[in-house]
DOKOL-429661 format. One record per residue (C-alpha): residue in one letter; y, x, z. Coordinates in steps of 0.1 Angstrom, whole numbers, plus 2048, in hexadecimal, padded with zeros to 3 digits. Example, Ala and Ser with C-alpha at 12.3 -4.5 7.8 and 13.67 -1.06 7.14 Angstrom:
// residues 2
A,7D3,87B,84E $
S,7F5,889,847 $
//
This chain:
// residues 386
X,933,758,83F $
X,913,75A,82C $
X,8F5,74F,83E $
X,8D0,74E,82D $
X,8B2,73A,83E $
X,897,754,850 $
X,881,73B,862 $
X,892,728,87C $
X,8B4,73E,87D $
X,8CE,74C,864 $
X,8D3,76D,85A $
X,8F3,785,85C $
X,8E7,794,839 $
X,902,78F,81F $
X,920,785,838 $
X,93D,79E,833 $
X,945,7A1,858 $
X,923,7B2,85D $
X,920,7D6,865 $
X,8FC,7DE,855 $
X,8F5,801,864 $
X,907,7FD,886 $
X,8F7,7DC,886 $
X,917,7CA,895 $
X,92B,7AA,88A $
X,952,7BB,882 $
X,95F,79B,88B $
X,953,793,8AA $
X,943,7B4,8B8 $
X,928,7A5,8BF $
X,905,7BC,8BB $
X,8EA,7AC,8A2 $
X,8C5,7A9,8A6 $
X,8B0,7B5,88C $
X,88B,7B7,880 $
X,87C,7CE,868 $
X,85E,7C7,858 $
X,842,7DD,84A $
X,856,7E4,827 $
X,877,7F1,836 $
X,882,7CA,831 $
X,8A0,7C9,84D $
X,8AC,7A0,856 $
X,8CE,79D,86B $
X,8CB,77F,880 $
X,8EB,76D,889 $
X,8F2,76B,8B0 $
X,8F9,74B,8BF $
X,91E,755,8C5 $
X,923,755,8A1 $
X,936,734,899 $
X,91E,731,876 $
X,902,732,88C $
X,8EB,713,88A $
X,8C5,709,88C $
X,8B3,702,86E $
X,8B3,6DF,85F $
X,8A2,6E9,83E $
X,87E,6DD,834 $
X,865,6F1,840 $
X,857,6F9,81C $
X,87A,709,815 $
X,878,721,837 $
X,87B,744,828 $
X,87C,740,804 $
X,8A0,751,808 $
X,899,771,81B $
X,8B5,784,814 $
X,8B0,7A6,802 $
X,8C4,7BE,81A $
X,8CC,7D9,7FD $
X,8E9,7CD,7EC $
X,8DE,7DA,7CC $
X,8D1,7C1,7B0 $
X,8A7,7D2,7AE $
X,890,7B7,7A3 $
X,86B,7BE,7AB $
X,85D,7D1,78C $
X,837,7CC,77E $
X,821,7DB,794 $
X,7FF,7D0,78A $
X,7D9,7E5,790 $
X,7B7,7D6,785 $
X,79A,7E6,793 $
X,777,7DF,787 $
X,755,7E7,79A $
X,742,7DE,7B8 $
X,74A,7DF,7DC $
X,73B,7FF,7EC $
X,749,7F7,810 $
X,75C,7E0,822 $
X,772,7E5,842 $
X,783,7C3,849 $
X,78C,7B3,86B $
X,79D,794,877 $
X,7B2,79C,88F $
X,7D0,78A,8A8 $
X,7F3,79D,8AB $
X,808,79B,8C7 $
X,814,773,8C0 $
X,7F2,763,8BC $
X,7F0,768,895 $
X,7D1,76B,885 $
X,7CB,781,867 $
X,7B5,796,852 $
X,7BB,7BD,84D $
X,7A4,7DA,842 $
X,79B,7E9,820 $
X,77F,7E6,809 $
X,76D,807,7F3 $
X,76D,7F8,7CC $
X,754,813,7BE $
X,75B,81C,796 $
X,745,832,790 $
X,72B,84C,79D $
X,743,85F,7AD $
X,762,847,7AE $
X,76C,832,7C0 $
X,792,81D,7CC $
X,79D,814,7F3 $
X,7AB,7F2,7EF $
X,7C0,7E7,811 $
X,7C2,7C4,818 $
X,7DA,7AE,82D $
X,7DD,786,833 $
X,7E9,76E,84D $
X,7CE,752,855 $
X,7F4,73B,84C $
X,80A,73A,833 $
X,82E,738,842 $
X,831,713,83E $
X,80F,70F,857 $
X,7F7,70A,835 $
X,7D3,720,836 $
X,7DD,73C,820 $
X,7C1,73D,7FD $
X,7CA,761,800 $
X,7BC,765,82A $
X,79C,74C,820 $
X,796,763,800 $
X,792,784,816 $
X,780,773,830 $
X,767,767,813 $
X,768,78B,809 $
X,75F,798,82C $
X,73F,780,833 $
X,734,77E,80C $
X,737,797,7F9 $
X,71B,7B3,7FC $
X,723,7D8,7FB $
X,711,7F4,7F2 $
X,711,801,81B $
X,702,7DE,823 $
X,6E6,7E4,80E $
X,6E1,809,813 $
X,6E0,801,83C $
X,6C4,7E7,830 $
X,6B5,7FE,81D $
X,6AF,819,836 $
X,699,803,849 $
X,675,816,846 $
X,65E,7FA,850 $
X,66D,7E4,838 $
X,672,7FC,81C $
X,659,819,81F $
X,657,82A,800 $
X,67B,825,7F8 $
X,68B,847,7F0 $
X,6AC,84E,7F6 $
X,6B8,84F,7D5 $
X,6A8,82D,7CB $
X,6B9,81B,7E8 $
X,6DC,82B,7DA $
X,6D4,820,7B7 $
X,6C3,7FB,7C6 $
X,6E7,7F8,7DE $
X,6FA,800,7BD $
X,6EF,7E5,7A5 $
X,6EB,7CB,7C0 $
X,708,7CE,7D1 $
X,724,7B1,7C7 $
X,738,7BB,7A9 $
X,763,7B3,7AD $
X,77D,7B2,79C $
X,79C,7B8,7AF $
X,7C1,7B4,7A8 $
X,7D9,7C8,7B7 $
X,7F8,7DC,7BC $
X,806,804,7C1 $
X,815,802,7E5 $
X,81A,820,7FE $
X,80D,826,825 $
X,824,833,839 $
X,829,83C,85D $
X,837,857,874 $
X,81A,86C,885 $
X,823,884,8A0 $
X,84A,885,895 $
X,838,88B,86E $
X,83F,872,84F $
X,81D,86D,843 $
X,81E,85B,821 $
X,807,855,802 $
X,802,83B,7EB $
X,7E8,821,7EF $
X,7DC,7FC,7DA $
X,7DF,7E1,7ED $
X,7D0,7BE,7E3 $
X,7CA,79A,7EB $
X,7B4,78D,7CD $
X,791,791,7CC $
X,774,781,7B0 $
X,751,788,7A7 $
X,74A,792,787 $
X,72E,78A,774 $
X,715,7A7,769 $
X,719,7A2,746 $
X,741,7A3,749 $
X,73B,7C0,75D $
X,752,7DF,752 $
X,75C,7F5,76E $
X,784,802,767 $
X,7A3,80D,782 $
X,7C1,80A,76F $
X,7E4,804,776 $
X,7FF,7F8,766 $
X,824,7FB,773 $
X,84E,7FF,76E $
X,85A,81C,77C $
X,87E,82E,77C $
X,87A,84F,772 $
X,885,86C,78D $
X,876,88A,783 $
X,862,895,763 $
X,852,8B5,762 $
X,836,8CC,757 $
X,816,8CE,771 $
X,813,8F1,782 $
X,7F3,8F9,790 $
X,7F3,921,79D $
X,80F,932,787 $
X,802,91F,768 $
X,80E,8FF,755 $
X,7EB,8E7,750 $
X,7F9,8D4,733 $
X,800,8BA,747 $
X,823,8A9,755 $
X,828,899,774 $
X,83F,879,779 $
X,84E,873,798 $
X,864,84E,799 $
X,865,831,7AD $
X,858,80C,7AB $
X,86A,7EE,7B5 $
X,860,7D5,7CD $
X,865,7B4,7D4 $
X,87D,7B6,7EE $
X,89A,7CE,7DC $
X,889,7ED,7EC $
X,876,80A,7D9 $
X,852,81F,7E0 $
X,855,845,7CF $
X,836,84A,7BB $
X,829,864,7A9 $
X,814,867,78A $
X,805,885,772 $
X,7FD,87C,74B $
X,7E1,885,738 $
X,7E0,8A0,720 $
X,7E8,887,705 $
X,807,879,711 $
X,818,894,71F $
X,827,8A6,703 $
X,836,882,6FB $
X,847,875,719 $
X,856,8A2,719 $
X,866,89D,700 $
X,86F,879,6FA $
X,876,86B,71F $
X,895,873,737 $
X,899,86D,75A $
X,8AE,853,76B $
X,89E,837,74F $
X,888,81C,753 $
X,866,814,741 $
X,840,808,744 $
X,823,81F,746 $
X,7FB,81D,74C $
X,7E0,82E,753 $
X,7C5,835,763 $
X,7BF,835,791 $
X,7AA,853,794 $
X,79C,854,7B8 $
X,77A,86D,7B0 $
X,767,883,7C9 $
X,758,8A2,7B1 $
X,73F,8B7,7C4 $
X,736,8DF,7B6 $
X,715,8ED,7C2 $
X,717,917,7C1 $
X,6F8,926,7C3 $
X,6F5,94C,7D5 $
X,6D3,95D,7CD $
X,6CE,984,7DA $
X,6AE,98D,7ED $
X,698,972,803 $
X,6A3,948,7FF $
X,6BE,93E,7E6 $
X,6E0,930,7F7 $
X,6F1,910,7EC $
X,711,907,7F6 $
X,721,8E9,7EC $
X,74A,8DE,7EB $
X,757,8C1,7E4 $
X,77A,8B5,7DA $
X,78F,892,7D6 $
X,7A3,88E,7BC $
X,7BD,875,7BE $
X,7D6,86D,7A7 $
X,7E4,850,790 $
X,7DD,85C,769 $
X,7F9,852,74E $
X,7E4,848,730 $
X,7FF,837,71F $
X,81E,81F,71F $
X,83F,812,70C $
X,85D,827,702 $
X,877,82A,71F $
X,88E,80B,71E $
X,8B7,811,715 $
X,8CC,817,732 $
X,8DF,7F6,72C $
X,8C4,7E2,728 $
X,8C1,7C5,740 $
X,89F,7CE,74C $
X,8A6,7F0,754 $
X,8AA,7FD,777 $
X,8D4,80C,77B $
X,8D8,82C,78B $
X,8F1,81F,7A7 $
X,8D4,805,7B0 $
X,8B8,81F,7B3 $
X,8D1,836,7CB $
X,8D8,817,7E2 $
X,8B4,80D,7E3 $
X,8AA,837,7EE $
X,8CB,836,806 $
X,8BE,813,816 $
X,897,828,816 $
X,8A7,845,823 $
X,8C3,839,840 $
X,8AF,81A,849 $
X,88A,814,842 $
X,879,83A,849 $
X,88E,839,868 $
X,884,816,877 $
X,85E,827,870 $
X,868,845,882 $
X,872,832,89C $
X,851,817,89F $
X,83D,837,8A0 $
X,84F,847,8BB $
X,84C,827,8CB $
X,823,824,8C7 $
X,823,843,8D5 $
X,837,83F,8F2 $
X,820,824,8F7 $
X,802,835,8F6 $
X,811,851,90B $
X,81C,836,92C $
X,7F7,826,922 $
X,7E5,848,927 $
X,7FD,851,942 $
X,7F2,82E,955 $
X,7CB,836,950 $
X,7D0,857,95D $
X,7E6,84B,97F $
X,7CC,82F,982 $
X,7AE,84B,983 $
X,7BE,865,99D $
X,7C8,843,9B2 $
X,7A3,83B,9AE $
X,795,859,9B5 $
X,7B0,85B,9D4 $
X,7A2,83D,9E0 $
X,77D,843,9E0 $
//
């Protein structure tokens, strides 16, 4: 049997006795625990019945390093890499402790571009690394959270008529905007996910752990991405009954762990023509661009007899903007993603990772149904009582 190290116990993943989806040992009938984790990531752990069972005797520094990727399809994590440029226009970070007594930090900081742009960033970090070292990435973030100054900080600060009485509203935004700390983030194309009433809800997101000031004359505010994708789908963009020049690319990006995210992006006007008549689907190649994230506001104006009306309306457009990238790469080429690894990867998606969502958010409903249900009994007992 094939046992890999998970922390203290052994894993079923790679034995051939083990039943994956019924989640059962063929050999011995015996039912297997198993644990999901937030990236559809599933871990068998071998019961104590099993003969190959044993505790851990490796080093503590080697405890996980062979987490055992459950597809049995041969995807390497592809380059996922996004650089965002600006300052830090708000910050929502907490350290919290789950269930077990772990601390971490979670939240998202605003990285405004530009007047009207501006980039959601969500964060994640365990206070400890796995082998019980302070993690650089938790004290980074939490060095974030108390330090770095955004514009909402200064804007609050600013408000404040007895200390800044002839401070116009527009001042205080411009004031917040040069003062507040500049950053330079690195990051990654991920996806948030989670079942809502019974409903997938899914879109992508950038998710990051490394934060550093930038200096104001290296200042150069950017959003840009940089990524492998497989190609799925390649075709024009229809807006109404009318083509807009542009093409939309719908594909998927490898992760670390042997699973895939579905992503979609749309080309500029320059690049589409190109990747029409030169790409395929089902091939694998590099692309960049451009993270457009930018609120654009109209003002109408509607004059007839007495006081003009002015309405505004404003709508967010968010998208990921193919400026450019590398010819597709040769089917048989060593770097490119096959076709029968791609279909495993959106079977395992599919049969076992959206369904282990579906069920934790029935779950946290549940929950919050007995919880509700509780509050309410304890009310009409109180009021009963009195």
């Amino acid at each position: 049997m094939s046992a890999y190290v998970v922390g203290t116990l052994y894993t079923c993943n790679g034995c051939k006795y083990l039943d994956f989806k019924k989640e059962k040992c063929l050999k011995s009938n015996i039912s297997i625990n198993s644990f999901v984790d937030n990236n559809g990531y599933k871990t068998m752990f071998k019961p104590k019945q099993c003969k190959g069972y044993q505790k851990n005797n490796f080093k503590t520094k080697d405890r996980g390093k062979k987490m055992v990727n459950t597809n049995t399809n041969e995807l390497k994590e592809a380059l996922n890499e996004v650089n965002i440029v600006g300052f830090v226009k708000e910050k929502n970070l907490e350290i919290k402790k789950d269930d077990k007594g772990v601390t971490y930090i979670t939240g998202t900081i605003d990285i405004q571009t530009d007047k009207n742009s501006s980039h959601k960033v969500s964060v994640y970090s365990k206070e400890l690394k796995n082998n019980g070292e302070p993690s650089k990435v938790y004290t980074g973030l939490v060095t974030v959270m108390n330090e770095y100054v955004s514009k909402a900080q200064l804007l609050k600060e600013y408000s404040n008529k007895e200390k800044y009485p002839n401070m116009t509203p527009s001042e205080a935004e411009s004031k917040a905007e040069v003062e507040a700390t500049k950053v330079e983030v690195s990051g990654k194309i991920s996806r948030m996910e989670y079942y809502k009433n019974g409903k997938l809800i899914s879109y992508p997101q950038i998710t990051a752990n490394f934060f550093r000031r930038v200096d104001e004359d290296k200042y150069k505010p950017k959003a840009e991405f940089d990524v492998v994708i497989y190609y799925d789908k390649i075709t024009p963009e229809i807006k109404g009954d009318e083509e807009t020049g542009r093409v939309k690319v719908s594909g998927y990006i490898a992760q670390f762990n042997g699973t895939i995210i579905p992503i979609e992006f749309v080309t500029d006007e320059d690049t589409s023509e190109y990747i029409l008549n030169n790409f395929e689907t089902k091939r694998t190649g590099e692309i960049w661009g451009d993270l457009i994230s930018t609120a654009i506001t109209k003002v109408e104006k509607k004059n007839g007899f007495g006081k003009d009306m002015t309405k505004s309306h404003t709508t967010y457009v968010n998208e990921m903007l193919i400026t450019g990238g590398d010819d597709q790469l040769d089917e048989d080429d060593p770097k490119s993603f096959k076709v029968s690894d791609i279909k495993n990867a959106c079977t395992t998606r599919e049969t076992e990772y959206l369904p282990s969502l579906f069920q934790r958010g029935q779950n946290k409903q549940n929950n919050k149904q007995a919880k509700s249900s509780n509050v309410s009994e304890a009310k009409k007992s109180f009021a009963k009582n009195w």
